[in-house]
MARZAFI-353100 format. One record per atom (N, C-alpha, C, O): atom name; y negated, x negated, z negated. Coordinates in steps of 0.02 Angstrom, whole numbers. Layout:
N
('CA', (Y, X, Z)),
...
***
This chain:
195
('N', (11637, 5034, -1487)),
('CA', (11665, 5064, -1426)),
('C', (11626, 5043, -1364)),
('O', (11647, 5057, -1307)),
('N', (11573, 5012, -1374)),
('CA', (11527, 4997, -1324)),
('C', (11566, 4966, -1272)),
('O', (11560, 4991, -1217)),
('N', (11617, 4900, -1280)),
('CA', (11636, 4865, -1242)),
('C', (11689, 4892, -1203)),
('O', (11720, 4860, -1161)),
('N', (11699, 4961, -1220)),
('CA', (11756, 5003, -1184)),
('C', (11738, 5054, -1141)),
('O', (11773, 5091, -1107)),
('N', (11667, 5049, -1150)),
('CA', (11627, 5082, -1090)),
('C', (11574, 5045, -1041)),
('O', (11525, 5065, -1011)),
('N', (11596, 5003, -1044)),
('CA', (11534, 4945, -1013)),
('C', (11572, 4941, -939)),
('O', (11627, 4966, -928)),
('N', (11533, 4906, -890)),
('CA', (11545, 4911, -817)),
('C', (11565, 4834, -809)),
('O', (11520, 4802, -837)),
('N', (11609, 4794, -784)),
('CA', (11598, 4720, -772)),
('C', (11609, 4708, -698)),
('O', (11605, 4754, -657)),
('N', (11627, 4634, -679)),
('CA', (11655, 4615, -622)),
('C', (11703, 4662, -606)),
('O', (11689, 4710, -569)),
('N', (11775, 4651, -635)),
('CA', (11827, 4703, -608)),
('C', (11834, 4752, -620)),
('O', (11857, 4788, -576)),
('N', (11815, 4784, -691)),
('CA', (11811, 4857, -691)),
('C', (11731, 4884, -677)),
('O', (11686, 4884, -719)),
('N', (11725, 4905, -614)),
('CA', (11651, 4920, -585)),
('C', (11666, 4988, -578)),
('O', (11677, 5025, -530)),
('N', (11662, 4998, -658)),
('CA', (11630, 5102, -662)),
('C', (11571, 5087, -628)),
('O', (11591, 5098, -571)),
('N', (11515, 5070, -622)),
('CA', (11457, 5075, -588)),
('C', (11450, 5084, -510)),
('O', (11404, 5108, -478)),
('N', (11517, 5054, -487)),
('CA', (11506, 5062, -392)),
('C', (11511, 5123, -375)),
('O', (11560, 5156, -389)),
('N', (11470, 5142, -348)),
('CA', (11443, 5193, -313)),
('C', (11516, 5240, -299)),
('O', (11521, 5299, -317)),
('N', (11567, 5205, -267)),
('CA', (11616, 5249, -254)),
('C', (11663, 5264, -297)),
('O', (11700, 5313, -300)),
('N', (11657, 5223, -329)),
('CA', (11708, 5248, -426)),
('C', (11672, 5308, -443)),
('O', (11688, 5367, -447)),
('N', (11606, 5268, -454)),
('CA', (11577, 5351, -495)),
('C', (11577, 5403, -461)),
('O', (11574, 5454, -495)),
('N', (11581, 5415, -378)),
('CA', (11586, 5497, -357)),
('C', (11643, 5507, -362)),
('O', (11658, 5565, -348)),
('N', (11697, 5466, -379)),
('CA', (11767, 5479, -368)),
('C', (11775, 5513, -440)),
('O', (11788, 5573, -448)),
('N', (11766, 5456, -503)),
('CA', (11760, 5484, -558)),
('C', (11726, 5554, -582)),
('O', (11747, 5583, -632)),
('N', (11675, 5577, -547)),
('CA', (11639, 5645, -531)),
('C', (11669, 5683, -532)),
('O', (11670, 5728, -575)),
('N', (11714, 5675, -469)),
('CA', (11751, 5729, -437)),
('C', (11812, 5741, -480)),
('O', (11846, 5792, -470)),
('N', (11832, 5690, -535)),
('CA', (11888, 5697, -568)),
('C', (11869, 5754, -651)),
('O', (11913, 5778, -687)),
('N', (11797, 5762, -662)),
('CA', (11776, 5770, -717)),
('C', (11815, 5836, -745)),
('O', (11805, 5890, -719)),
('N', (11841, 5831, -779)),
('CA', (11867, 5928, -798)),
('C', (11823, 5940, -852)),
('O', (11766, 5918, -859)),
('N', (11860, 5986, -895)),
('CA', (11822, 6036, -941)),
('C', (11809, 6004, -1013)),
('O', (11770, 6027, -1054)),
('N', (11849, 5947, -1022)),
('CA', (11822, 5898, -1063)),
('C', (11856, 5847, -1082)),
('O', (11899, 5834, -1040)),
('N', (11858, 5803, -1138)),
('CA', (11887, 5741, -1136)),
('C', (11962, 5747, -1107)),
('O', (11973, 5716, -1055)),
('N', (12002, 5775, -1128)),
('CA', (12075, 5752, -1137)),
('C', (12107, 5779, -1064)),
('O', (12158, 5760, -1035)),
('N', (12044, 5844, -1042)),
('CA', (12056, 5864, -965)),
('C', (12034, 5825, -917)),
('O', (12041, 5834, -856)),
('N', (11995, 5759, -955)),
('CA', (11964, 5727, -898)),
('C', (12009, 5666, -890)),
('O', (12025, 5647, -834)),
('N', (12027, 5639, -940)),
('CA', (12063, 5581, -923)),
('C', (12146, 5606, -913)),
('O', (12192, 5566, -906)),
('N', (12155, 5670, -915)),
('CA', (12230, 5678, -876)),
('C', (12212, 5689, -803)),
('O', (12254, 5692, -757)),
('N', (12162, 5693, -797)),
('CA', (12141, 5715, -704)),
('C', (12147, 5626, -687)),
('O', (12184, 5593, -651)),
('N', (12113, 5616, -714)),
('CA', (12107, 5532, -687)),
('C', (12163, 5500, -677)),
('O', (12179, 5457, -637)),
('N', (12190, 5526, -716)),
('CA', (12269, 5485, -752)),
('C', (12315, 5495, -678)),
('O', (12357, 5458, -653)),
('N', (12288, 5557, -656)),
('CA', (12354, 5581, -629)),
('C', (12337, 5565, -562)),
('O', (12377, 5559, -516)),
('N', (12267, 5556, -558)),
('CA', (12255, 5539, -469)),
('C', (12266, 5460, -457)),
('O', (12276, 5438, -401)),
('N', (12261, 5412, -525)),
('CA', (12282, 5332, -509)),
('C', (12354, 5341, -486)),
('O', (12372, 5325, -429)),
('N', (12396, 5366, -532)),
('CA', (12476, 5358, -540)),
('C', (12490, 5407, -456)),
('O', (12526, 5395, -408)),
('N', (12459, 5441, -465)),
('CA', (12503, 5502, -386)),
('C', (12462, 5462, -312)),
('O', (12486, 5444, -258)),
('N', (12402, 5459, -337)),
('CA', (12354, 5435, -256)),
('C', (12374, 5375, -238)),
('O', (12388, 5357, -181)),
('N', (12376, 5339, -295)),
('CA', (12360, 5263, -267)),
('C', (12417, 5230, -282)),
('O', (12442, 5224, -339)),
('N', (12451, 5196, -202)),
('CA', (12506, 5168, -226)),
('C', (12528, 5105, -267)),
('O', (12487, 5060, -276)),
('N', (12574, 5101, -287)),
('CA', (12591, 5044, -320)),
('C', (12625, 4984, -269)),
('O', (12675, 4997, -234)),
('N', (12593, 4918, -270)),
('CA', (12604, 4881, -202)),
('C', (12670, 4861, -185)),
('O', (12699, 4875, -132)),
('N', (12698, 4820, -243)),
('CA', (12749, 4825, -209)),
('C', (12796, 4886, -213)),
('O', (12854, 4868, -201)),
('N', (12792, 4941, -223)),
('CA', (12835, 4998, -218)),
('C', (12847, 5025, -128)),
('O', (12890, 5050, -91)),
('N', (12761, 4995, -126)),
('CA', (12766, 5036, -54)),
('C', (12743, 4954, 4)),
('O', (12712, 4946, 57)),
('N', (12770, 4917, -33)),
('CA', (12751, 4862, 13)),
('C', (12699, 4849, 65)),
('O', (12704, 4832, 124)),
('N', (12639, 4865, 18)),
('CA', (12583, 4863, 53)),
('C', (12510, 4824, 13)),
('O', (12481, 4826, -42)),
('N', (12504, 4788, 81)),
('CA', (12438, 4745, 58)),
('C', (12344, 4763, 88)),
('O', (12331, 4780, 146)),
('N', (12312, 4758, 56)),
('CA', (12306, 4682, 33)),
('C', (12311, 4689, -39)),
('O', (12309, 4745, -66)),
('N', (12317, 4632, -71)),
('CA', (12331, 4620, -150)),
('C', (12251, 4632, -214)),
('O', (12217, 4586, -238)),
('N', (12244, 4695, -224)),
('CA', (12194, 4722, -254)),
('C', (12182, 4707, -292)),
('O', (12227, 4666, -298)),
('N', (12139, 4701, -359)),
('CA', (12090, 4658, -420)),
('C', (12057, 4718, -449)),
('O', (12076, 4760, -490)),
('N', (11981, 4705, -401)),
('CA', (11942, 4724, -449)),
('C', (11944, 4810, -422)),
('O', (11966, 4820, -365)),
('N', (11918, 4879, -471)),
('CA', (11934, 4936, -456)),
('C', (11910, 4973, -411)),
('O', (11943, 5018, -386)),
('N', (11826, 4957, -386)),
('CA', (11830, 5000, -322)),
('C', (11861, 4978, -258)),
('O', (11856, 5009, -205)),
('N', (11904, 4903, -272)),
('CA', (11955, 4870, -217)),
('C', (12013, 4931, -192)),
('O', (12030, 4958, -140)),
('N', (12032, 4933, -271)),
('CA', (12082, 4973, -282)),
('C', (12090, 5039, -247)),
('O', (12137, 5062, -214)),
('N', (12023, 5067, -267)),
('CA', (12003, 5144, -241)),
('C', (11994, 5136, -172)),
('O', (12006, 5186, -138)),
('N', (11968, 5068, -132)),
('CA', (11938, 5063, -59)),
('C', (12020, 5086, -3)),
('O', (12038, 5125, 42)),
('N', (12048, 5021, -52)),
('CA', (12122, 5028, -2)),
('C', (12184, 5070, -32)),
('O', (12237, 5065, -1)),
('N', (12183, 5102, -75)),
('CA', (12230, 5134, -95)),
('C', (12293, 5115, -114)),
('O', (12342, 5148, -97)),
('N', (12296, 5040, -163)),
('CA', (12356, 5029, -175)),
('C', (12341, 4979, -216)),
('O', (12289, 4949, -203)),
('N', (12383, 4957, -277)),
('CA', (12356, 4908, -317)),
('C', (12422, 4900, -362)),
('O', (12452, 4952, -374)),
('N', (12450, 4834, -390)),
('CA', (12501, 4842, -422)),
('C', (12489, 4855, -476)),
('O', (12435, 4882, -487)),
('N', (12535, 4843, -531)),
('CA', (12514, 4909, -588)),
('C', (12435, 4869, -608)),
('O', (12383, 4901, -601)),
('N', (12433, 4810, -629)),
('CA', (12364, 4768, -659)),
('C', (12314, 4820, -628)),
('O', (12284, 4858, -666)),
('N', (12305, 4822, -556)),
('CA', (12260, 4846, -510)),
('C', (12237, 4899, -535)),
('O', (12180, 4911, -556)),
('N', (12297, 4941, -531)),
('CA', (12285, 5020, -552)),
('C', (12250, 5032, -621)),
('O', (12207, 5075, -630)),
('N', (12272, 4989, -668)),
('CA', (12259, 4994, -741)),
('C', (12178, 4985, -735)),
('O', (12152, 5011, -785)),
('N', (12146, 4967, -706)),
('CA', (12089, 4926, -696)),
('C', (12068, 4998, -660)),
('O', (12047, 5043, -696)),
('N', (12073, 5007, -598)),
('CA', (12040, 5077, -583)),
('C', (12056, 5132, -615)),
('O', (12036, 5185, -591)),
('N', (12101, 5134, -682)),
('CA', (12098, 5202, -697)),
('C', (12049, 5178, -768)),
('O', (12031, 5220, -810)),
('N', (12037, 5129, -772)),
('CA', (12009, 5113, -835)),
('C', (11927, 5112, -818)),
('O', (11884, 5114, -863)),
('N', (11911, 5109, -752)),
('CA', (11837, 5113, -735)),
('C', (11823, 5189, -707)),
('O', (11764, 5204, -704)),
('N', (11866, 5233, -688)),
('CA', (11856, 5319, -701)),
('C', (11858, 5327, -754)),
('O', (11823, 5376, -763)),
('N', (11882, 5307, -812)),
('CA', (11893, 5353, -854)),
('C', (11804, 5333, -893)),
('O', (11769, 5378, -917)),
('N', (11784, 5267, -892)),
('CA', (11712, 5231, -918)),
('C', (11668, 5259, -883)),
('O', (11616, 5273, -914)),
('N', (11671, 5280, -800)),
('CA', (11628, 5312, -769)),
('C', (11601, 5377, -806)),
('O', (11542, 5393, -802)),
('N', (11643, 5407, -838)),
('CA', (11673, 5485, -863)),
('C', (11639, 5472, -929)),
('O', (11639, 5521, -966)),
('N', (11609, 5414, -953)),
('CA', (11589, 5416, -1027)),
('C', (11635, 5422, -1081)),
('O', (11621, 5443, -1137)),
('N', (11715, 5396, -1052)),
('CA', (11767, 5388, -1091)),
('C', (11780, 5322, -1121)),
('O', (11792, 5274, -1084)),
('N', (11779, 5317, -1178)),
('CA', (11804, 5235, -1194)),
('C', (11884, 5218, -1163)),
('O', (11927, 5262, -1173)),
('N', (11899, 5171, -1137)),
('CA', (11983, 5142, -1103)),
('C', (11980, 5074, -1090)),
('O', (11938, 5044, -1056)),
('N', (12019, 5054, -1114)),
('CA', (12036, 4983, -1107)),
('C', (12110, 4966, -1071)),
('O', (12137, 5010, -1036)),
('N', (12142, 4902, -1081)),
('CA', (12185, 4869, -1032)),
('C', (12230, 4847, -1092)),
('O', (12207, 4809, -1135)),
('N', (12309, 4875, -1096)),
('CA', (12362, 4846, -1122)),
('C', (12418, 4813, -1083)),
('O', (12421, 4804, -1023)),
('N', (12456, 4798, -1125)),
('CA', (12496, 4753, -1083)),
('C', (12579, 4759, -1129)),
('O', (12589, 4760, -1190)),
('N', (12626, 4763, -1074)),
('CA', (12701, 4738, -1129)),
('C', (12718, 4684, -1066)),
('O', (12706, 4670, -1007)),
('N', (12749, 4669, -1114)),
('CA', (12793, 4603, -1070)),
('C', (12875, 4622, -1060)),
('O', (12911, 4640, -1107)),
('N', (12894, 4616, -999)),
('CA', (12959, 4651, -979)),
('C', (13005, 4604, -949)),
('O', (12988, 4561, -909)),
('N', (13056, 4611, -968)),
('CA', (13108, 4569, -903)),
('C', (13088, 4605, -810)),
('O', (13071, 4661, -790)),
('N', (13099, 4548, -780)),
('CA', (13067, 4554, -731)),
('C', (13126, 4601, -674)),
('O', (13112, 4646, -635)),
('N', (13202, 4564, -692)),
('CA', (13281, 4633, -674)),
('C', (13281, 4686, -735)),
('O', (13238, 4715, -768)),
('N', (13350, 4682, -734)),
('CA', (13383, 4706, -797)),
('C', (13384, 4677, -835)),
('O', (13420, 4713, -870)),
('N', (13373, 4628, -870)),
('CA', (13378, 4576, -916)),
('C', (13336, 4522, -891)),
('O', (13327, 4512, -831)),
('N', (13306, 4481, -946)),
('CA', (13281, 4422, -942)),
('C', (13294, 4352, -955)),
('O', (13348, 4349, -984)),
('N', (13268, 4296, -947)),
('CA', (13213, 4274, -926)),
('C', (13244, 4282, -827)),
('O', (13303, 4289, -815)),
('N', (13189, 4279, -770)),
('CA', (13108, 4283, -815)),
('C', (13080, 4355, -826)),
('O', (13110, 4409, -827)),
('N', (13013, 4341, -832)),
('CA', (12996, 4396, -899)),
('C', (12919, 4414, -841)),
('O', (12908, 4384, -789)),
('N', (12885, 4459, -865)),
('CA', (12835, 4457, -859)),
('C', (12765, 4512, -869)),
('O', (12797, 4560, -892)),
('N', (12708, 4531, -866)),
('CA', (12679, 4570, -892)),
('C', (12689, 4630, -840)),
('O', (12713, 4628, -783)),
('N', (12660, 4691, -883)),
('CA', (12681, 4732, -869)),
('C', (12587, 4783, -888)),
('O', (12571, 4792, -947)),
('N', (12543, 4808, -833)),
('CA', (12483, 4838, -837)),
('C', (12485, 4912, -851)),
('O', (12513, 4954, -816)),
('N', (12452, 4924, -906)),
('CA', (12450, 4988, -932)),
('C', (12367, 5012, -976)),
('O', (12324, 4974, -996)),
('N', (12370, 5074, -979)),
('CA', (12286, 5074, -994)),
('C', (12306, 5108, -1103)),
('O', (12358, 5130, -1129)),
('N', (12254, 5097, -1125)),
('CA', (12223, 5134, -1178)),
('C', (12151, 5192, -1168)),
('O', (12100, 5178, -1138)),
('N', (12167, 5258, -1203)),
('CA', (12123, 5274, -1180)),
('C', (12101, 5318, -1269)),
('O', (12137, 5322, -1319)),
('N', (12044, 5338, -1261)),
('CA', (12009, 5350, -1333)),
('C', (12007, 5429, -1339)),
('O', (11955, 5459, -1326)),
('N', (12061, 5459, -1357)),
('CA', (12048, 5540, -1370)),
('C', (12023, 5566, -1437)),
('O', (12043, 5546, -1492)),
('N', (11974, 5616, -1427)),
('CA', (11939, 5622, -1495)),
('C', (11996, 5649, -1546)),
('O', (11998, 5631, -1605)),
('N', (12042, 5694, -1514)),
('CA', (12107, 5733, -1555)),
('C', (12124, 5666, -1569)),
('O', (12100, 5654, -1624)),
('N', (12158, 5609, -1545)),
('CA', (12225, 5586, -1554)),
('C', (12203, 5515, -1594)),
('O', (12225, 5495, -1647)),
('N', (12142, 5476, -1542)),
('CA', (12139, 5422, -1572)),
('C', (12150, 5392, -1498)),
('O', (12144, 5423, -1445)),
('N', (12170, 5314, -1509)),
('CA', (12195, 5284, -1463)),
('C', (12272, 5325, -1413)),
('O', (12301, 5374, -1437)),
('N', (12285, 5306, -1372)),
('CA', (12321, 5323, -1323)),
('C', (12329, 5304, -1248)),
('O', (12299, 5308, -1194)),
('N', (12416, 5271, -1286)),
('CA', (12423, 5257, -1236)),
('C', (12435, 5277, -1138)),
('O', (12431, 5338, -1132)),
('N', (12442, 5257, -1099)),
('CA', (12453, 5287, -1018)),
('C', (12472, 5259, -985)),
('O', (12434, 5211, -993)),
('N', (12514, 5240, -936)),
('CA', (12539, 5224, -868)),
('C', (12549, 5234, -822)),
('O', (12605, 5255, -804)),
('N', (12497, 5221, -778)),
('CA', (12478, 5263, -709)),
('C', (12517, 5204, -652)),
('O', (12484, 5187, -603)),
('N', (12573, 5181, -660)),
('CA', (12605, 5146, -622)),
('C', (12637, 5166, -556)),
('O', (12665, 5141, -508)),
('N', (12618, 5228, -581)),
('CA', (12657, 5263, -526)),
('C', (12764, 5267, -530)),
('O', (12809, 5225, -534)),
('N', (12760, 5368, -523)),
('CA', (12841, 5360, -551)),
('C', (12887, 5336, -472)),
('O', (12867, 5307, -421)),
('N', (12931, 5354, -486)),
('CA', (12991, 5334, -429)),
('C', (13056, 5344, -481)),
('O', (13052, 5351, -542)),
('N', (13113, 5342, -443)),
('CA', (13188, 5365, -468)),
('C', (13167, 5299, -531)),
('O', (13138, 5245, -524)),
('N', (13200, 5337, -599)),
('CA', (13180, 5282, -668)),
('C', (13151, 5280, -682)),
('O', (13158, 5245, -732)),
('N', (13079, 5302, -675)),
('CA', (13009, 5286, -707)),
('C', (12959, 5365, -688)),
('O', (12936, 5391, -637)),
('N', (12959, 5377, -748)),
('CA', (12931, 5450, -772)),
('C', (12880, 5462, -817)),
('O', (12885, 5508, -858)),
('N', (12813, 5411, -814)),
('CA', (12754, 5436, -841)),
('C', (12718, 5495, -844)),
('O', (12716, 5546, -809)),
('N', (12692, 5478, -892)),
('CA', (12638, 5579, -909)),
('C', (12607, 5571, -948)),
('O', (12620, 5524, -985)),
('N', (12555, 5606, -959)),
('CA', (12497, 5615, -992)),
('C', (12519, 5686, -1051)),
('O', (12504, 5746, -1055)),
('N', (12557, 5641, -1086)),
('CA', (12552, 5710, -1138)),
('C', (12570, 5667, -1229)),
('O', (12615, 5641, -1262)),
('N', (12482, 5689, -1232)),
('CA', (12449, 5661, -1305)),
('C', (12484, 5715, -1351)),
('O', (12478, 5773, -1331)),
('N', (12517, 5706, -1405)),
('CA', (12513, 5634, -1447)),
('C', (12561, 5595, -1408)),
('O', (12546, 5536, -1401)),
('N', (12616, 5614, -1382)),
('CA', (12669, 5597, -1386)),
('C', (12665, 5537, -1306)),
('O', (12639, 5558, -1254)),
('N', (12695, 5460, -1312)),
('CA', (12669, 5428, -1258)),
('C', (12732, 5426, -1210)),
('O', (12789, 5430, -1233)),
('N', (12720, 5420, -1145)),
('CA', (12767, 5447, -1086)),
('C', (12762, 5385, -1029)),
('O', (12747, 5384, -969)),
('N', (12783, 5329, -1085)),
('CA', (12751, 5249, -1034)),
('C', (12811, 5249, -976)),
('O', (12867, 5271, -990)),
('N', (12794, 5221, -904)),
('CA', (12841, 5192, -863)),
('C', (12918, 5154, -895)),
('O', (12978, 5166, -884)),
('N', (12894, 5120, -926)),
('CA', (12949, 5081, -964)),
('C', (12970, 5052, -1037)),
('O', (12933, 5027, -1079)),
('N', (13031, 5061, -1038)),
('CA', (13028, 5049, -1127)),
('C', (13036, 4987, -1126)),
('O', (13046, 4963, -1070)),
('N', (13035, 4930, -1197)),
('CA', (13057, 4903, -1205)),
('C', (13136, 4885, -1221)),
('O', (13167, 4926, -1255)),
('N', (13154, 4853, -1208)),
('CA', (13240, 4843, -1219)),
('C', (13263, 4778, -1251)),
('O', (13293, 4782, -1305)),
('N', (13252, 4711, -1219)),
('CA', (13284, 4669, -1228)),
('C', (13234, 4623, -1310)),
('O', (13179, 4634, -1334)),
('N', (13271, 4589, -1322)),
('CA', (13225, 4552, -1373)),
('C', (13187, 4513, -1364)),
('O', (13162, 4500, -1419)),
('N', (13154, 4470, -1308)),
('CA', (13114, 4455, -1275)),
('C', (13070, 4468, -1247)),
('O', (13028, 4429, -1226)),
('N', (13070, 4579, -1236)),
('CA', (13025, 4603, -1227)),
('C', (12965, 4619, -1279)),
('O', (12973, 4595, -1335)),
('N', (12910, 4652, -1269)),
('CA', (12864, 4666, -1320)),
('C', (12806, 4722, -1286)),
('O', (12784, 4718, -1229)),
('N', (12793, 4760, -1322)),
('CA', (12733, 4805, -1321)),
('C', (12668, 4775, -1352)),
('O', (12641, 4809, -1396)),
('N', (12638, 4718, -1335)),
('CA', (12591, 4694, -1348)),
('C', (12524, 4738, -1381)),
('O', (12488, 4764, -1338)),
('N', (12510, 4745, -1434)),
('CA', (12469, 4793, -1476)),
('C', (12393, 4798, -1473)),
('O', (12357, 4833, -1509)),
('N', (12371, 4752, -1417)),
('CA', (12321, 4736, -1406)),
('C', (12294, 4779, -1360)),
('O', (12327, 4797, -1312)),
('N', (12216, 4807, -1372)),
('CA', (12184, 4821, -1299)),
('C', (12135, 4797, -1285)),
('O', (12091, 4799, -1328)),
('N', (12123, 4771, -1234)),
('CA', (12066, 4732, -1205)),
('C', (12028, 4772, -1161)),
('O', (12046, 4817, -1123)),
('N', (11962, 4745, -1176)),
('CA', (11903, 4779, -1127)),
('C', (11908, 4760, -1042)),
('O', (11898, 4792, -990)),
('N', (11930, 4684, -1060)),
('CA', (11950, 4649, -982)),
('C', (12004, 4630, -983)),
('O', (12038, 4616, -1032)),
('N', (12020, 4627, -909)),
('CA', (12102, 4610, -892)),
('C', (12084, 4507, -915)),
('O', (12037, 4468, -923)),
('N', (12169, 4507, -916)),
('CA', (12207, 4441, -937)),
('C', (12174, 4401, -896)),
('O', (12164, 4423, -840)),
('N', (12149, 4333, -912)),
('CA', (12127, 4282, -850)),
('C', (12195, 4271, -814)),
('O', (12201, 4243, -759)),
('N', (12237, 4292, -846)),
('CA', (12329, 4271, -788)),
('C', (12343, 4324, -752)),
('O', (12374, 4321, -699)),
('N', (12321, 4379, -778)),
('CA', (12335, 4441, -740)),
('C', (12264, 4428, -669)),
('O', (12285, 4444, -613)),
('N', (12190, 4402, -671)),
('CA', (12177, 4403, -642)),
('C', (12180, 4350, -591)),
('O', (12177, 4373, -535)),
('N', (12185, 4287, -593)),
('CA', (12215, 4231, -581)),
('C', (12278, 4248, -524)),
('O', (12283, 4218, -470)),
('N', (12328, 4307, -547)),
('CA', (12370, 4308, -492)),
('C', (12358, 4356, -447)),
('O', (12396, 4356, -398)),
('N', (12322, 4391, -448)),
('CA', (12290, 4467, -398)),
('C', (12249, 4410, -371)),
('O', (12260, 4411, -311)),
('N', (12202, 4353, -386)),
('CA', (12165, 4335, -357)),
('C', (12185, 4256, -308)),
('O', (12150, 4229, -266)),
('N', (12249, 4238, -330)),
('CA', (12241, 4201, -307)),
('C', (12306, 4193, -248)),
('O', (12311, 4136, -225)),
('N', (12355, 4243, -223)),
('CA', (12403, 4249, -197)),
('C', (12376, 4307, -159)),
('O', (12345, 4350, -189)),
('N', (12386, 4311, -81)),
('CA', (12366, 4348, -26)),
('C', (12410, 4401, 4)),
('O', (12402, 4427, 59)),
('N', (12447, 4412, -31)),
('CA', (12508, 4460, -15)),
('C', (12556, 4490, -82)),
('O', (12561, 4474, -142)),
('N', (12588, 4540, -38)),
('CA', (12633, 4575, -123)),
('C', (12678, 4518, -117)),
('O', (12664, 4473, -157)),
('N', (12730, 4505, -78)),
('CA', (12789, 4454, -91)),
('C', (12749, 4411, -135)),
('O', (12763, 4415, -195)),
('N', (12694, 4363, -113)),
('CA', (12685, 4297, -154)),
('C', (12672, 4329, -212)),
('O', (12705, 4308, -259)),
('N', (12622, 4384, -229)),
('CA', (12618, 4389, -286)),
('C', (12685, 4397, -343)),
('O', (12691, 4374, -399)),
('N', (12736, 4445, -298)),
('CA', (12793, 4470, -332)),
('C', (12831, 4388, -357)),
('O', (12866, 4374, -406)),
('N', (12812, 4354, -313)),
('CA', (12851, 4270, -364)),
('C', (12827, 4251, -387)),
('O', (12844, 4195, -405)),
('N', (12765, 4278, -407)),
('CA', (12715, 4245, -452)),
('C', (12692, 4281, -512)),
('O', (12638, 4268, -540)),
('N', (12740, 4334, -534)),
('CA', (12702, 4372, -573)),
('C', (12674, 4340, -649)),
('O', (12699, 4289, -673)),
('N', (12631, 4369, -676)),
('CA', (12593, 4350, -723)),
('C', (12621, 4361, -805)),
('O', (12628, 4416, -833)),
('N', (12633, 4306, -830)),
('CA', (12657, 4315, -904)),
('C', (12645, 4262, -957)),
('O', (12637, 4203, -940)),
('N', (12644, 4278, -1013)),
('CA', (12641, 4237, -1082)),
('C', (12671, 4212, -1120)),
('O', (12728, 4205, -1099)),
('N', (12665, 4194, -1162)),
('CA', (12714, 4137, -1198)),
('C', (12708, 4188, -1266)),
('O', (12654, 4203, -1292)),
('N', (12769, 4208, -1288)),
('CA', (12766, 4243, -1372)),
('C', (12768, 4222, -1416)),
('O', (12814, 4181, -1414)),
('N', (12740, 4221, -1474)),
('CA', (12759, 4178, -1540)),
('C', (12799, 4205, -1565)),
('O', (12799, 4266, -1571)),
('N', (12848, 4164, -1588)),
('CA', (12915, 4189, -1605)),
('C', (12912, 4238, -1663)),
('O', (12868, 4232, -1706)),
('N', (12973, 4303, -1668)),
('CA', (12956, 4364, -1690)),
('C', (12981, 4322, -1776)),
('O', (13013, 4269, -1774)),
('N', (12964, 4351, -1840)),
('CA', (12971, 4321, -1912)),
('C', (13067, 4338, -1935)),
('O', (13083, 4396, -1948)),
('N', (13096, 4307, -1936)),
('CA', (13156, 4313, -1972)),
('C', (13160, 4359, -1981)),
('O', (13189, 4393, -1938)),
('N', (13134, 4392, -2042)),
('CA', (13141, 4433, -2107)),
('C', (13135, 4496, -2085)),
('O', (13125, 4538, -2129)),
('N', (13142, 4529, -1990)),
('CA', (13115, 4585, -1968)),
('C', (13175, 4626, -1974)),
('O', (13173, 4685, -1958)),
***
């Protein structure tokens, strides 16, 4: 679990202003602490292009400085409160059609977080709007978005650090539009016949 509490480049539980933020989020114990967290990424901090606002955020006390981060962003500052907090959380990912249907396709930022009741668990602090109705209620998971099409996927993986593509495009496009034509995605290995 070590690597799910560790501080790095982009997730900087250690900056000074994560951790009083994370402080101030602490409740009465694990599962109260990371629904406080949960709920101040998804409600406080906007989602960029929702509210069409820049600049294009990365690493998490970026996130926390300016108050807006697209979902990658967010996933990243709620994943360095919750490490501040002495919570293990990591970084998942599904891959989504980018309309109603796909191609193109693209990732989609969401956190894992470590409850002693539940186990792993999942979260999406993407922030809701008309269609998209996240929550924090373990066992049962309350993600932004389902999968639908057959091209989509809930990628099963959680990582300690974000995607070099996920960071690659927060880092290398200066605005929400460019980023929004640029969003970040993977190549799937094709799913087995016999499913």
């Amino acid at each position: 679990m070590e690597r799910y509490l560790a501080a790095s480049q982009w997730i900087d539980a250690d900056h000074p202003h994560v951790r009083a933020q994370a402080a101030a989020l602490a409740g009465s114990d694990v599962e109260d602490t990371a629904r406080r967290c949960f709920e101040f990424v998804r409600d406080t901090i906007r989602h960029s292009w929702d509210f069409q606002q820049n600049p294009v955020t990365c690493r998490a006390s970026d996130v926390l400085e300016h108050g807006t981060g697209y979902c990658y962003a967010k996933s990243h500052l709620l994943t360095a409160l919750l490490r501040a907090n002495g919570i293990p959380a990591g970084l998942c990912y599904q891959r989504l059609a980018v309309g109603t249907a796909g191609p193109p396709f693209c990732l989609h930022g969401l956190n894992a977080v470590w409850l002693p009741r539940h186990g792993w668990y999942r979260i999406d602090a993407r922030g809701n709007k008309t269609g998209v109705d996240a929550r924090f209620t373990p066992p049962v998971e309350r993600l932004a978005f389902p999968v639908l099409a057959e091209e989509e996927r809930d990628l099963p993986e959680i990582w300690a650090e974000p995607l070099a593509v996920v960071v690659d495009a927060l880092s290398r496009y200066a605005t929400v539009e460019a980023v929004a034509a640029n969003l970040p995605d993977i190549e799937l290995l094709p799913l087995p016949l016999n499913r």
